[in-house]
C-alpha positions, 0 to 999 in steps of 0.5 A: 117550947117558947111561951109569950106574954098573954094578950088583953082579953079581947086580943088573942094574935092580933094584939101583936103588932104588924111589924112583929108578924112581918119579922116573923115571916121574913124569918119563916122565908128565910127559913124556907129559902136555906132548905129549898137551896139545899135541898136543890143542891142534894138533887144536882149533885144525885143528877151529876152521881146518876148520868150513866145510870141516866144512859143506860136505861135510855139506851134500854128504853127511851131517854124521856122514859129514863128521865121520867123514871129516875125524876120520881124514884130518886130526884123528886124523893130525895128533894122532898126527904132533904127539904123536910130534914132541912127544915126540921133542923131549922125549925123555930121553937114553938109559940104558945100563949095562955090566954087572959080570957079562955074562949069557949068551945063548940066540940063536934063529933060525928058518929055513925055506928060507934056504940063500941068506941062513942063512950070511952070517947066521952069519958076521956072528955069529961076528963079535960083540964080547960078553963073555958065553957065546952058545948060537947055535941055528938051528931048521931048520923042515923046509926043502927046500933046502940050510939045513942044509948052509949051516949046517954050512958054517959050523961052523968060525967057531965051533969055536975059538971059547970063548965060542960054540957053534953048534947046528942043531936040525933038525925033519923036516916044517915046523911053523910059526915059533911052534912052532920057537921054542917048541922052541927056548926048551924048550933054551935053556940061558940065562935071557936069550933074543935072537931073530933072523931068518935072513936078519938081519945084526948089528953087532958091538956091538949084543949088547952095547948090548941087554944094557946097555939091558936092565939100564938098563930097569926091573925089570919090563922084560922084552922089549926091542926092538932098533933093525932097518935095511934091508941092501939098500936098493939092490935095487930102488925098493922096497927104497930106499922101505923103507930110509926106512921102517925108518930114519924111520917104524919107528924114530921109532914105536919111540924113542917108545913105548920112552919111556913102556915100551909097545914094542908089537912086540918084533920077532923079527927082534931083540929080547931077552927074559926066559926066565921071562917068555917061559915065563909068557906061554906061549912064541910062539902059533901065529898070523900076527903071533906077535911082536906077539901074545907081546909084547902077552901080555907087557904083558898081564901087566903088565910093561914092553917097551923099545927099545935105538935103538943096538943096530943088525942090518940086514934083508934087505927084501922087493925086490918090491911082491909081497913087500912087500905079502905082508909088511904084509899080514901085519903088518896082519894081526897087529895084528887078531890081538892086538886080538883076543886082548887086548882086555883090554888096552884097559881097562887104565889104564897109558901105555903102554896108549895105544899100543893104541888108537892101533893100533886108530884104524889099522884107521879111518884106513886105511880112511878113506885107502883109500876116501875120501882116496885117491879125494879126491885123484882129485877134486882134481886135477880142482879138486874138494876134497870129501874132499881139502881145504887142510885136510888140508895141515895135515898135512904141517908136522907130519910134515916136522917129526918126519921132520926131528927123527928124521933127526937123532937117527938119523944121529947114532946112526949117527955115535956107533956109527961105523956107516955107511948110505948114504942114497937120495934117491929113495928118501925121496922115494917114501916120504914121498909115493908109499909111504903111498898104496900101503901103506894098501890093503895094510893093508886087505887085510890087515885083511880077510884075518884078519877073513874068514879067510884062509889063515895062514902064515909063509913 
């Protein structure tokens, strides 16, 4: 972690100079160039290793079908796995600086039916290590158990406390997670907004590691990603699968993107935010993936969208493949949503609008596991290797490689914050082979779901 030195008080990134963020991002496309370079070297030569595979499915089916098929089970994987372990390896140290004057910070939680969960969320708060003021409001959207007393229960952590105040904005019939957010940033007293879910848990520290990425960000940063772990591996196997998700998968996505400062989803389950920028993007809409659409908005308008790795809050994972399902499905269906929106953003000529398109190729190679590789592997155990071929073992260095390379930077991001996770082995295990074959059809349901028009809702 690389720290520098703090600006005037009134500064914050934009009292670096012009010349400074320039150097950074001729290094950052630098950077960017190199692993798209390599990466498109590791898909010609996996073409060149597949053209007898290539004919043989075309003479079983039809040459486009057979190209079709081959592009989304291994050219576009592995391009993807070999980018992200490129670009892994190439990263830059983090930036971090401590602020002269701590900001302070309107924090919305939406809640709606967390009696269970709303208080332990609440202590964990109380327990913040962060110099600034904390406008702490929980948005009571209409529940119908006991939300509001869980608060009130709560209400003596805060009471002495002269940097913190707790208030409970309750509405009297549930009105849907965009519109209590949106009622929340309407009485928010700061210009520094922190989104968290009621069920999430945060490290003492973290605050103060968003805020100091924040002001390490370039000026027209406005949203970053804070960095979301699993607080109940140990529930159930689903839970110790999505430990390993969150740990491997969303992180590695995440450090990546926030490299080039093209974060796609600033997670309302912990991400900072500009208020000005938040009004202009007209606050959360009213739509399923409301995070991932607002942060899209955001791009949109052209500014930039960051990720503090080291700003850990732990989250409470669904424990059912019921709920785990429910889940990403409405991820999935989220990212059609925001294709949807703003499609405008696939003309744009920035890094990070690459980011977009490597969504949309999602929607192809889910489908493309989902009814060809899923049934190839049928057919292989059975020695048959039409769809499900050597070939596709070429993906598997790369994406053991990349696990390997962000195991390490994780476990040492953990060691250096003095933050402790015990780790499931089995769960890694149902992860890296069991999980994916299961949550690339949920993903196709969740596509099918918003193209059909299913119903929509948030809890």
């Amino acid at each position: 972690m690389t720290e520098i030195a703090a600006p005037s008080p009134a500064g914050g990134s934009a009292a670096l100079s012009r010349k400074y963020w320039d150097r950074r991002d001729r290094k950052s496309a630098l950077r960017f160039t190199v692993s798209i370079a390599l990466a498109m070297a590791w898909v010609v030569f996996n073409i060149w290793l597949s053209l007898p595979w290539l004919s043989d499915l075309g003479n079983l089916s039809h040459p486009i079908v057979a190209l079709f098929v081959l592009a989304f089970v291994a050219y576009v994987p592995g391009f993807m796995n070999a980018f992200l372990l490129f670009s892994l390896v190439f990263r830059p140290d983090p930036l971090r600086r401590t602020s002269a004057h701590w900001p302070s910070l309107s924090i919305l939680i939406a809640a709606y039916n967390e009696e269970a969960l709303i208080g332990e969320t609440l202590r964990s708060l109380s327990e913040l290590e962060y110099p600034g003021k904390l406008q702490i409001m929980v948005l009571d959207d209409g529940s119908t158990d006991g939300t509001a007393d869980a608060v009130h229960a709560q209400e003596a952590l805060f009471g002495g406390h002269p940097r913190m105040e707790l208030q409970l904005v309750s509405e009297r019939k549930n009105r849907g997670k965009a519109r209590v957010l949106n009622h929340g940033l309407e009485l928010a007293s700061h210009d520094l907004i922190v989104t968290i879910d009621a069920d999430t848990l945060l490290e003492k520290g973290c605050l103060v590691s968003l805020v100091e990425h924040l002001h390490a960000s370039p000026p027209e940063t406005k949203a970053v990603a804070g960095s979301v772990l699993v607080a109940n591996h140990d529930e159930s196997w689903v839970t110790r699968a999505q430990q390993w998700d969150y740990f491997h998968g969303i992180a590695a996505v995440k450090r990546m993107q926030g490299m080039y400062n093209g974060t796609l989803v600033a997670q309302g389950a912990f991400s900072i935010y500009h208020k000005d920028a938040l009004i202009e993007a007209g606050g959360w809409p009213d739509t399923v993936g409301e995070d991932i659409v607002l942060t899209w908005s955001l791009l949109r308008k052209g500014y930039k969208t960051g990720h503090a790795e080291d700003a850990v809050a732990w989250t409470h994972a669904p424990e059912t493949f019921k709920g785990l399902a429910k889940q990403r499905k409405r991820w999935a269906r989220g990212m059609i949503e925001a294709l949807a929106i703003h499609k405008p953003l696939l003309k744009m000529r920035k890094l990070r609008t690459m980011f977009i398109w490597w969504n949309l190729l999602f929607v192809s190679i889910d489908l493309t596991f989902t009814f060809a590789f899923i049934p190839g592997l049928i057919l292989a155990f059975l020695g048959i290797y039409w769809l499900a071929g050597p070939i596709t073992l070429l993906v598997l260095p790369l994406a053991a490689l990349w696990n390997i390379v962000i195991y390490r930077i994780q476990t040492r991001m953990l060691k250096r914050n003095d933050i402790e996770m015990e780790k499931s082995l089995p769960g890694f295990l149902l992860y890296a082979f069991i999980y994916p074959l299961l949550m690339q059809p949920v993903s196709v349901w969740g596509y099918f779901a918003e193209l059909f028009g299913g119903r929509k809702q948030w809890n």
